[in-house]
C-alpha positions in Angstrom: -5.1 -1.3 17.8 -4.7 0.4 14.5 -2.9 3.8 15.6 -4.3 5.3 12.1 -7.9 4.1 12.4 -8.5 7.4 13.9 -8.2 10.5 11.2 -8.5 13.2 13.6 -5.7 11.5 16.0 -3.2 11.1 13.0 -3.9 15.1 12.0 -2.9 16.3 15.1 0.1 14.3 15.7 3.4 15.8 15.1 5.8 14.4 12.2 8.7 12.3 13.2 11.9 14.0 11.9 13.7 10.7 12.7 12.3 9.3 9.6 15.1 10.9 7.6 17.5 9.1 9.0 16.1 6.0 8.8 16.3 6.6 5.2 20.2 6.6 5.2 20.8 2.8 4.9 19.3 3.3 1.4 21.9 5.6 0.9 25.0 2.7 2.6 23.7 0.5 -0.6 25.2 2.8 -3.4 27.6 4.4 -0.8 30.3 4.9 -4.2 27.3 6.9 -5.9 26.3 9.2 -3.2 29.9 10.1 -2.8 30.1 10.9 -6.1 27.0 12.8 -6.6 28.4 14.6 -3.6 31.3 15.9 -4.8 29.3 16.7 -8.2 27.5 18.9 -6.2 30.0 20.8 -3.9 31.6 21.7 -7.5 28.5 22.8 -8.9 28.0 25.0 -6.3 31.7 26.5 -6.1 31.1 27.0 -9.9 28.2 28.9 -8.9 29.1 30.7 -6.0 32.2 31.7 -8.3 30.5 33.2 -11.0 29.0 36.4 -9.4 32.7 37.3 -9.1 33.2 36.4 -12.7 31.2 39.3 -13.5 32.1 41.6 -11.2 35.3 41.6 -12.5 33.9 41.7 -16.3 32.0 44.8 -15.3 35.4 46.5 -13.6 37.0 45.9 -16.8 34.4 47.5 -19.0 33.3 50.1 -16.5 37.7 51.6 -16.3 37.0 52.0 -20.3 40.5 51.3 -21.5 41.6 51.4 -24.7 43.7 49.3 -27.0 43.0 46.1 -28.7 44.9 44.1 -25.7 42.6 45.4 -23.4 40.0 43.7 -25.0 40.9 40.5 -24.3 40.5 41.0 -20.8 36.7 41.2 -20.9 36.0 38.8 -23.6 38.6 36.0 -21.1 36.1 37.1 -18.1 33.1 36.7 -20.5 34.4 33.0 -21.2 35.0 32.5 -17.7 31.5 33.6 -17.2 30.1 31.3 -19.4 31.9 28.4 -18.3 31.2 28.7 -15.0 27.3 28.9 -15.7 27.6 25.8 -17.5 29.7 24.0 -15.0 27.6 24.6 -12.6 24.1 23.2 -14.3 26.5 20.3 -16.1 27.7 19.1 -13.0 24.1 19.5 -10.9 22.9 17.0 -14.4 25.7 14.9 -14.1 24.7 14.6 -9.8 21.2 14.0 -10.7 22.0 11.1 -13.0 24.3 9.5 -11.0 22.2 9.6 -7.9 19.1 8.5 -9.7 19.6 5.0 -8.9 19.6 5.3 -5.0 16.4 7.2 -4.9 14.7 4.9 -7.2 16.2 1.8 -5.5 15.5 3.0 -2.3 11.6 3.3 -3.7 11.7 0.1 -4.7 13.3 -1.7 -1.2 10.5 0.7 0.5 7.6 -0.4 -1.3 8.0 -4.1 -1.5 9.2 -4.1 2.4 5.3 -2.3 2.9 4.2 -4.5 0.5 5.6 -7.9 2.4 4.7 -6.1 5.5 0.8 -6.3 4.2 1.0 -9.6 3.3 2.0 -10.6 6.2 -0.2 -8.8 8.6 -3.7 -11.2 10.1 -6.5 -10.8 8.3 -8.1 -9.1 11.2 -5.9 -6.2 9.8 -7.4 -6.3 6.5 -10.5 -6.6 7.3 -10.4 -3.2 9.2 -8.7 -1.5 6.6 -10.3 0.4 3.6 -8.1 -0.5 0.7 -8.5 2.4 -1.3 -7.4 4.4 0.8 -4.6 1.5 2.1 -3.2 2.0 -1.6 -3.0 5.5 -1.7 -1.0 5.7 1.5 1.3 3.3 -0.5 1.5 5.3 -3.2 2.0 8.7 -1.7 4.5 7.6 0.8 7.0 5.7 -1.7 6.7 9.3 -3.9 7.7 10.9 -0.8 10.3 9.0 0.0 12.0 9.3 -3.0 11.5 13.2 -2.3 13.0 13.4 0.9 16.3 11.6 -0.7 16.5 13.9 -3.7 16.0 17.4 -1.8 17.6 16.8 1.7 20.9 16.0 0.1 20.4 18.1 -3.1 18.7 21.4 -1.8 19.0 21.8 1.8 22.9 20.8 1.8 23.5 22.8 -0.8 21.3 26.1 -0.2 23.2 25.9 3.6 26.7 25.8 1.7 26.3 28.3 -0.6 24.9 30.8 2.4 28.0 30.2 3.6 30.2 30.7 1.0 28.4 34.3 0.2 28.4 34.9 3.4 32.2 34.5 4.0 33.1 36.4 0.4 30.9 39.2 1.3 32.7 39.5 4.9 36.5 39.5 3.8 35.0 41.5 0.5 32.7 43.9 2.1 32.1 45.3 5.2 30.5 42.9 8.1 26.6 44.9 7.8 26.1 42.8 4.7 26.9 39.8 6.1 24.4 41.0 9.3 22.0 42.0 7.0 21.9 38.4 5.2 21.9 36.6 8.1 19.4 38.7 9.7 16.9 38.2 6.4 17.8 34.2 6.2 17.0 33.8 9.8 13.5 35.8 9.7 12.7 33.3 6.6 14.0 30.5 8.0 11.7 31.0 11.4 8.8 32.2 9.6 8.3 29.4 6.9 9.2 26.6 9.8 6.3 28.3 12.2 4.1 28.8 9.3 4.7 25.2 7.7 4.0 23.7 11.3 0.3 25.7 11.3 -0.2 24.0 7.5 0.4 20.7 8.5 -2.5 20.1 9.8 -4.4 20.9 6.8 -1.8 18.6 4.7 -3.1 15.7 6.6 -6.1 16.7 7.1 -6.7 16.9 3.1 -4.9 13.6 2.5 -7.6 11.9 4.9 -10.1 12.9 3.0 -8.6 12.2 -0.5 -8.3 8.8 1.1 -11.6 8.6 2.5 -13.4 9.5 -0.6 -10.8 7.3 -3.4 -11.4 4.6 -0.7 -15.6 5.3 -1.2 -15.0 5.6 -4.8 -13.1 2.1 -5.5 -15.8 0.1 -3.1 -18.5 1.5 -5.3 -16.8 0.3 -8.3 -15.9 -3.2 -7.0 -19.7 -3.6 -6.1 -21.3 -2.2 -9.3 -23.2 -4.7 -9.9 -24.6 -4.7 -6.6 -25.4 -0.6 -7.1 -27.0 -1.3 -10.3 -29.6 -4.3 -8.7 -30.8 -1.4 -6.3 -30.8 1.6 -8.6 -28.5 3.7 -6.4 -25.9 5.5 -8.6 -27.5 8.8 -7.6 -27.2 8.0 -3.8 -23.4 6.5 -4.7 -22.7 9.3 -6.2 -24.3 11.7 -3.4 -22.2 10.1 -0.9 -18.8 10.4 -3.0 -20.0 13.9 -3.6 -19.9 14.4 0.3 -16.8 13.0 0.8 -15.2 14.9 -2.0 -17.0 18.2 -0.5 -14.8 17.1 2.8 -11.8 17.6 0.6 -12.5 20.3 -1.3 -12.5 21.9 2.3 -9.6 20.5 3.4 -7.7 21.4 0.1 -8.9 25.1 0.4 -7.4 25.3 3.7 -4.2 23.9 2.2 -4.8 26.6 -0.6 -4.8 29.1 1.4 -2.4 28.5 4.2 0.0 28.0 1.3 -0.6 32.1 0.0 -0.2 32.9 3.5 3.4 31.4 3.6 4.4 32.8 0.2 3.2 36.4 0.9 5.8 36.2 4.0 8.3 34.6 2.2 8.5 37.7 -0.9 7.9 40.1 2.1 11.2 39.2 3.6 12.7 39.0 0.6 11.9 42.3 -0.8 12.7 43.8 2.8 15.8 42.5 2.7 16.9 43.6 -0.6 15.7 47.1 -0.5 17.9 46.9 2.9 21.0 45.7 1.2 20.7 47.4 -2.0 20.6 50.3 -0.3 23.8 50.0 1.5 25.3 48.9 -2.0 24.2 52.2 -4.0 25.4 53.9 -0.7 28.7 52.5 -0.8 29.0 53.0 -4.9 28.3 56.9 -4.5 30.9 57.4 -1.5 33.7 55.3 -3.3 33.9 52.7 -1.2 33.7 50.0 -3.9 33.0 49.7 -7.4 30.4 49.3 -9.7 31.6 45.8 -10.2 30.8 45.2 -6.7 27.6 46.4 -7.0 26.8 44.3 -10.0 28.3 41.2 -7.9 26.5 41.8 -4.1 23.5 42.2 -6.8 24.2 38.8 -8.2 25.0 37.0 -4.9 21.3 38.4 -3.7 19.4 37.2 -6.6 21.8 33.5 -6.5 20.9 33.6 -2.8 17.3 34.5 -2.3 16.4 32.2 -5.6 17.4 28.8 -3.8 16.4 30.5 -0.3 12.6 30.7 -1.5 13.4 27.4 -3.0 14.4 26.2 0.4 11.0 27.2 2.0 9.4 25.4 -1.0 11.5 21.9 0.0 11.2 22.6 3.6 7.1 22.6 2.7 7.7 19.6 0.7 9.6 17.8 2.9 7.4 18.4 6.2 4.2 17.1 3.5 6.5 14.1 2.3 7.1 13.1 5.8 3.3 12.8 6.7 3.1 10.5 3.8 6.1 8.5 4.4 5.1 8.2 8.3 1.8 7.1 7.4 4.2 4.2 5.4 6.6 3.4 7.7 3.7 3.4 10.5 1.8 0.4 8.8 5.8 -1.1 9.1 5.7 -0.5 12.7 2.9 -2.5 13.4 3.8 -6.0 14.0 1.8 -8.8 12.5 -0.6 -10.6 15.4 -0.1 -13.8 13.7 3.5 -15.1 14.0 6.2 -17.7 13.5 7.8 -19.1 16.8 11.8 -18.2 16.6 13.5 -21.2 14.7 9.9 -22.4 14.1 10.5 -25.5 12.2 8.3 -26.6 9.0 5.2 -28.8 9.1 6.0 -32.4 8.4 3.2 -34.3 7.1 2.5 -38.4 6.8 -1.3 -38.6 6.0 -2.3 -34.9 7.6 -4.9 -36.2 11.3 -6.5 -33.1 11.9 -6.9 -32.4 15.2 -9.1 -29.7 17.1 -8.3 -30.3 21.0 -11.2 -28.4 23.1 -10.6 -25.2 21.2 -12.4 -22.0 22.7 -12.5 -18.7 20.1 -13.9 -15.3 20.2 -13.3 -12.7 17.9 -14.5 -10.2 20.3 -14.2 -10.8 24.0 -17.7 -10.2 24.7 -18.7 -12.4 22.2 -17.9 -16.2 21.9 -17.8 -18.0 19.0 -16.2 -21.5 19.8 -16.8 -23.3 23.3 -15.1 -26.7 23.5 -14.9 -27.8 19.8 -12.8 -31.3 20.3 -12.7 -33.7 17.2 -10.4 -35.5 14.9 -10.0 -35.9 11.2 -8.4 -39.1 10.6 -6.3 -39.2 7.8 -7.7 -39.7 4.2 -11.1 -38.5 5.7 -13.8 -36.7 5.3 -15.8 -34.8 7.7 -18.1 -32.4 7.4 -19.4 -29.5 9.7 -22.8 -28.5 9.7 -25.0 -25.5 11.4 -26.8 -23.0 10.9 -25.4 -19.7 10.2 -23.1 -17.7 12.9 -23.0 -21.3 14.6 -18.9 -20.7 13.5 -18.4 -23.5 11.1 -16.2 -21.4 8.8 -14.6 -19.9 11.5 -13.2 -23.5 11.8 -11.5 -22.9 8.6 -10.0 -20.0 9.6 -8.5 -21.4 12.7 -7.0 -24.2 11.0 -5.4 -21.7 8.0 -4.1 -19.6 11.1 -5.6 -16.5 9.9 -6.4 -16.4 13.6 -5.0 -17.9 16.8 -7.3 -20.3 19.4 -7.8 -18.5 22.1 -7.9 -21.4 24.4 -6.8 -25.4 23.4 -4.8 -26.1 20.4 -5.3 -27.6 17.2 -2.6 -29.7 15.5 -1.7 -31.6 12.3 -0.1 -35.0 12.9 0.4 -34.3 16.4 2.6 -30.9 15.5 0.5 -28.0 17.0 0.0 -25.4 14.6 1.7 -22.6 16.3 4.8 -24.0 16.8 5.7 -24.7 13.0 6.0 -21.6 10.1 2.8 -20.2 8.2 4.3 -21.0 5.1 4.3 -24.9 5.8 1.4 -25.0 7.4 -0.8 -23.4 4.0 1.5 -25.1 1.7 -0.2 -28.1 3.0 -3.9 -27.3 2.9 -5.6 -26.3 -0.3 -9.1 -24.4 0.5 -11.7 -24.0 -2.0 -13.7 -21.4 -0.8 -17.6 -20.1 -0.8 -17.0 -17.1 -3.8 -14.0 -17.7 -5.6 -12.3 -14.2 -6.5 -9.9 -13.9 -9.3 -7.2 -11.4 -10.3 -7.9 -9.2 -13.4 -5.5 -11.5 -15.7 -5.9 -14.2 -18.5 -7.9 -17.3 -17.5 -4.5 -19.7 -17.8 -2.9 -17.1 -15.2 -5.8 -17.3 -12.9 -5.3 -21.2 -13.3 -1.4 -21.4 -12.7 -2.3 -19.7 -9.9 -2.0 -22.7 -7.6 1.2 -23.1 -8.4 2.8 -20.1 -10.4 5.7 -22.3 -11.1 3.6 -25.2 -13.1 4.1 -26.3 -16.7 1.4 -25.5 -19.0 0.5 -29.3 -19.1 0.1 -29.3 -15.7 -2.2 -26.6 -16.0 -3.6 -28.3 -18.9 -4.3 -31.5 -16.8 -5.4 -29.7 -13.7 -8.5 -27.5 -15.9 -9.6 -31.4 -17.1 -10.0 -32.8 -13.7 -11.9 -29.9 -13.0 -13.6 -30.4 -15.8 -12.9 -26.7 -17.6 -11.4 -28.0 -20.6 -14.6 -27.9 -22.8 -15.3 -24.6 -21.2 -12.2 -23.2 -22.6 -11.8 -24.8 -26.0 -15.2 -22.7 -26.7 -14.0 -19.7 -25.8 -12.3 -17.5 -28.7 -9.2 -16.8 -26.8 -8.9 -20.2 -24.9 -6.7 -19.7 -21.7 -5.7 -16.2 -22.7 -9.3 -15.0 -21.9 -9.6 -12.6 -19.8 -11.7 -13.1 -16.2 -12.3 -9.4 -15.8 -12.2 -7.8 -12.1 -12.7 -10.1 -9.2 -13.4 -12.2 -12.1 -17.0 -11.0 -13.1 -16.8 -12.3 -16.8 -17.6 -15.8 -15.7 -20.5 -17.9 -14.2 -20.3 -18.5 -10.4 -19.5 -22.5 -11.5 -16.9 -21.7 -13.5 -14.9 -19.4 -10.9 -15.8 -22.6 -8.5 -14.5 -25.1 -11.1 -11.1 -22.7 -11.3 -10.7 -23.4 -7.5 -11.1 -26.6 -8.0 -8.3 -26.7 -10.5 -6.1 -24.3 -8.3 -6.6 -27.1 -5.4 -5.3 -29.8 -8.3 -2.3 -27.8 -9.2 -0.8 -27.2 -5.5 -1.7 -31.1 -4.7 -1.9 -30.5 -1.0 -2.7 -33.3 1.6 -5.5 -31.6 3.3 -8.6 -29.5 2.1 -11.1 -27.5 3.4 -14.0 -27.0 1.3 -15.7 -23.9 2.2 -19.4 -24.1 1.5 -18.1 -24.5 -1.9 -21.3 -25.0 -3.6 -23.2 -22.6 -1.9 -24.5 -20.4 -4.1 -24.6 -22.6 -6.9 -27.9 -24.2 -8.6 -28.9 -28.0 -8.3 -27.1 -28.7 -11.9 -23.7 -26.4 -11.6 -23.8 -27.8 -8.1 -23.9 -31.7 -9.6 -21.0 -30.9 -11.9 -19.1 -29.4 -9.1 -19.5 -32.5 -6.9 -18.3 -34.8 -9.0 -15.1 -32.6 -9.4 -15.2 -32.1 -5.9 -15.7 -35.8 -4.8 -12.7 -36.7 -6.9 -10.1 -34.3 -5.8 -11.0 -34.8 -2.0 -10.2 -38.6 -2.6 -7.4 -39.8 -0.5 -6.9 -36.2 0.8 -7.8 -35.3 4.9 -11.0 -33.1 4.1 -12.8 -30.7 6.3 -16.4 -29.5 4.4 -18.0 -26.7 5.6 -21.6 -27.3 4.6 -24.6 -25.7 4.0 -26.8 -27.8 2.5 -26.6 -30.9 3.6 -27.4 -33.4 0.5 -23.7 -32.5 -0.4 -22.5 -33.9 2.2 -24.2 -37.3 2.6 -21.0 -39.4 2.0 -18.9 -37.9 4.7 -17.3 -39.8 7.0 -18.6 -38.1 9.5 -20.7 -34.8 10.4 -20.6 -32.8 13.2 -23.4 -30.3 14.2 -22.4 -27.2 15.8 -24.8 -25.1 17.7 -23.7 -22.0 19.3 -20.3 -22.5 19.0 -20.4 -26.1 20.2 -20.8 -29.5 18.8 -24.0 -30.9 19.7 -24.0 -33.8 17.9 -21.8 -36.5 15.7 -22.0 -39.0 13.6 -22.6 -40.2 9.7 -25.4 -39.3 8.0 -28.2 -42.2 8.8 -26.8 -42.6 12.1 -28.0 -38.8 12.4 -30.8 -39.3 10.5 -32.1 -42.1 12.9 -31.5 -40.2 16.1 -34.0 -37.5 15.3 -32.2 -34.5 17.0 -30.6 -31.3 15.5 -29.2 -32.4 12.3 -32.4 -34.7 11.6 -34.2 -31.1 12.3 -32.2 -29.4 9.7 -32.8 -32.2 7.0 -36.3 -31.5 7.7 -36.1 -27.7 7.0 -33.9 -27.9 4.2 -36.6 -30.3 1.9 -39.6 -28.0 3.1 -37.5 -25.5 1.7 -36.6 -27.0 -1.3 -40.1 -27.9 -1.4 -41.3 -24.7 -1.4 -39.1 -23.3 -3.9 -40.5 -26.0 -6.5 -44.1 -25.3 -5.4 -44.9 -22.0 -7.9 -43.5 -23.9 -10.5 -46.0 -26.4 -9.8 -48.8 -24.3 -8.8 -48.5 -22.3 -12.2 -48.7 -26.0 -14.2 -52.0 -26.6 -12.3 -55.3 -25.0 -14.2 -57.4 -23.1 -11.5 -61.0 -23.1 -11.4 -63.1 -21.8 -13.9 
């Protein structure tokens, strides 16, 4: 069960703080670098820390008013001092930054392809849940906020917790201890208030990345279908909906909005608090004596150097609590294991002519609902059977079993006697080519879409593969020739030319076994001709398993099985079937009334009426 499926369950979950340390390997892989950027940044912040006391001591100087032309180089040293200092300090935090940019990139980059794998990887039951609009924006926001959580734990939290420290120990062996109470007083009511406040607003952070997800998710479905809102005339009830989801968000985000003035209006009320608090004690202590004006000018300094990165500290904290419901959100796709897997030491299919074999294979994809009963047959190698049915009967489920995007849930179904589950994935589809119902192709140049089959082809393989599948005309007419672009999903060409691009996919890996998936479907009598004849030649000498819907397509099979409910009712070639008058005689029946029909208008329209 998808633990995420549920947006309302996710928003009231709390974060897990163990994710930052699951982050440290990424830190082991450039260990040289973060040691470095370390010590870069303890010297930055000693150069900082250091420079309040810089100026205390220049205002001493100026403040005792002493003459003589050797007194002035006393100040105008401290001024240097002053200056160099400042600039050690940023130099060094540029010089951390650079050094460390690698790790937080890298890590980035290990993150996202590991999620990326991850998805790959998971059944297609997974996918087939999942909205991928908002899948991709999970991916996004989460590899963002990892590299946040690297950058600002080490680089803002470490350092904002030093530097209290060091202030707080100069300002005890400098000052009397009520500065150092005061301080520590003021950093612990911040502290506590922006953690119990941050906890309230994290609700809301999830809450409004849900619904960003929700309605990106609404808004790239309504995209991919265009066409399909166009033949309906609903852009005004797509965009209604999408206007209800982002009315969701809006919500959500003024929540957000406004939990986050909440927080900040605490924040500066602490902060001014405690400086009219300490200040006070300061201009106290100036008008009894009890230190100097440079010490005023430098507890000054230390407040202003201490409250800066303090307020910056409840900003990362906020950050950090907001990347961690993103990154979870990542690393929780990561900890849900893939359904479908290799065995341990699972060993690669080995195939000698590819005998299908289905062994009384039952298969639901819901418990209450069966969708195989029994299915027993065998492909003999080099053959071709088809499977016929009317729709839901589960003939491309069938496919699906045998490409192992699901599991049997009862018998077994095996390739030259090796059982399906016992060898790797990778064998197994390396070894069937599919040529499915509605080719989709990527957004890329038609000779990409081509080398596809086997990204590692020559050009004159994919040459030869586009003339078996009879494309070559096709694309010396085209203006660009194989650099053309298919568009998204492919929507620039004809539905015979994205099935002829299968075809020529199928040519290019050269497996042993096929599965043709209702491949000619949705074509018309003539594309569906052409398609044939490409199809009839690469299934030749291959073990091929048709999934059929019409059935004059599949009149030179070796054999056809009928399935009826999720079981085979009966089997044989075609005039065997023919002659026995049953189911599949039944459906060669409906199919030519139904051909017959379609012709009829045409007819009908030739005919004068009466006068």
């Amino acid at each position: 069960m998808n633990p995420y499926a549920d947006k309302d369950d996710f928003a009231s979950r709390k974060p897990d703080w163990r994710i930052i340390a699951s982050l440290w390997p990424y830190f082991l892989e450039f260990r040289g670098r973060v040691i470095l950027a370390a010590v870069c940044l303890v010297i930055a912040k000693l150069a900082t820390v250091a420079t309040p006391v810089a100026l205390k001591y220049i205002v001493d100087a100026l403040d005792q008013g002493r003459g003589g032309e050797a007194a002035l180089w006393v100040p105008v040293m401290l001024v240097v001092g002053y200056g160099l200092l400042r600039f050690s300090g940023t130099l060094f935090n540029e010089v951390r930054d650079a050094i460390f940019a690698r790790v937080a990139e890298r890590a980035m980059r290990r993150v996202s392809l590991k999620v990326f794998e991850h998805l790959h990887a998971r059944e297609l039951a997974f996918h087939l849940d999942r909205k991928t609009g908002g899948l991709a924006r999970d991916m996004e926001r989460g590899s963002t906020g990892i590299s946040f959580l690297l950058r600002f734990t080490l680089f803002n939290i470490v350092p904002t917790i030093l530097e209290i420290i060091l202030v707080a120990g100069i300002l005890l062996v400098a000052f009397r201890p009520a500065y150092v109470v005061a301080i520590v007083v003021a950093v612990l009511a911040y502290i506590i208030f922006s953690v119990k406040v941050t906890e309230w607003r994290t609700g809301f952070v999830r809450e409004s990345n849900a619904r960003d997800n929700e309605s990106n998710a609404r808004a790239l479905d309504s995209l991919l279908n265009y066409e399909t809102v166009k033949y309906f005339n609903n852009e005004a009830h797509e965009s209604k909906v999408y206007d209800e989801d982002l009315k969701a968000w809006e919500g959500a985000r003024l929540k957000n909005r406004l939990s986050l003035a909440t927080l900040n209006a605490g924040q500066a009320l602490i902060i001014g608090v405690a400086l009219i608090v300490i200040m006070g004690m300061a201009v106290s202590d100036v008008i009894s004596g009890a230190i100097t004006l440079g010490d005023f000018t430098m507890i000054n300094a230390y407040l202003i150097q201490l409250f800066i990165p303090l307020n910056a500290l409840g900003f990362v904290y906020r950050e950090i609590r907001q990347a961690l419901v993103n990154v979870e959100r990542l690393f929780g796709l990561l900890e849900q294991p893939p359904t479908i897997t290799d065995k341990p030491n699972a060993p690669e299919l080995a195939t000698d002519g590819a005998t299908v074999r289905f062994e009384h294979v039952g298969f639901a994809y819901r418990p209450d609902r069966p969708i195989l009963r029994d299915i027993d047959f065998t492909i003999p190698a080099g053959t071709k059977v088809a499977v016929v049915g009317a729709s839901g009967a589960g003939k491309s489920t069938l496919a699906r079993l045998l490409f192992r995007f699901f599991d049997v849930d009862s018998g077994g179904i095996a390739i030259d006697g090796q059982d399906i589950r016992d060898v790797t994935q990778d064998s197994l589809r390396r070894a069937i080519g599919v040529v499915p119902q509605d080719t989709v192709l990527f957004n890329d140049s038609l000779y990409n879409n081509l080398a596809y089959g086997r990204p590692e082809a020559t050009a004159e393989d994919v040459h030869h593969a586009a003339r078996l599948a009879h494309l070559d005309r096709f694309i010396e007419a085209l203006p660009e020739g194989y650099d053309t672009r298919v568009g998204e999903r492919g929507l620039k060409l004809s539905g015979g030319e994205k099935q002829r691009v299968a075809i020529a996919r199928v040519i290019l890996k050269n497996p042993p076994l096929l599965i043709l998936d209702e491949a000619t479907s949705s074509l018309d009598s003539l594309s569906e001709q052409a398609i044939l004849g490409a199809l009839n030649e690469v299934s030749r000498s291959r073990t091929t398993l048709v999934i059929a819907h019409r059935l004059s397509t599949i009149r030179d099979a070796d054999r056809i099985l009928v399935l009826d409910q999720g079981a085979i009712v009966e089997s044989g070639d075609h005039a065997s079937l023919l002659a026995r008058n049953g189911h599949y005689a039944a459906l060669w029946r409906q199919q030519h009334r139904d051909d017959a029909r379609q012709e009829s208008p045409i007819a009908d329209a030739r005919t004068p009426g009466p006068d």
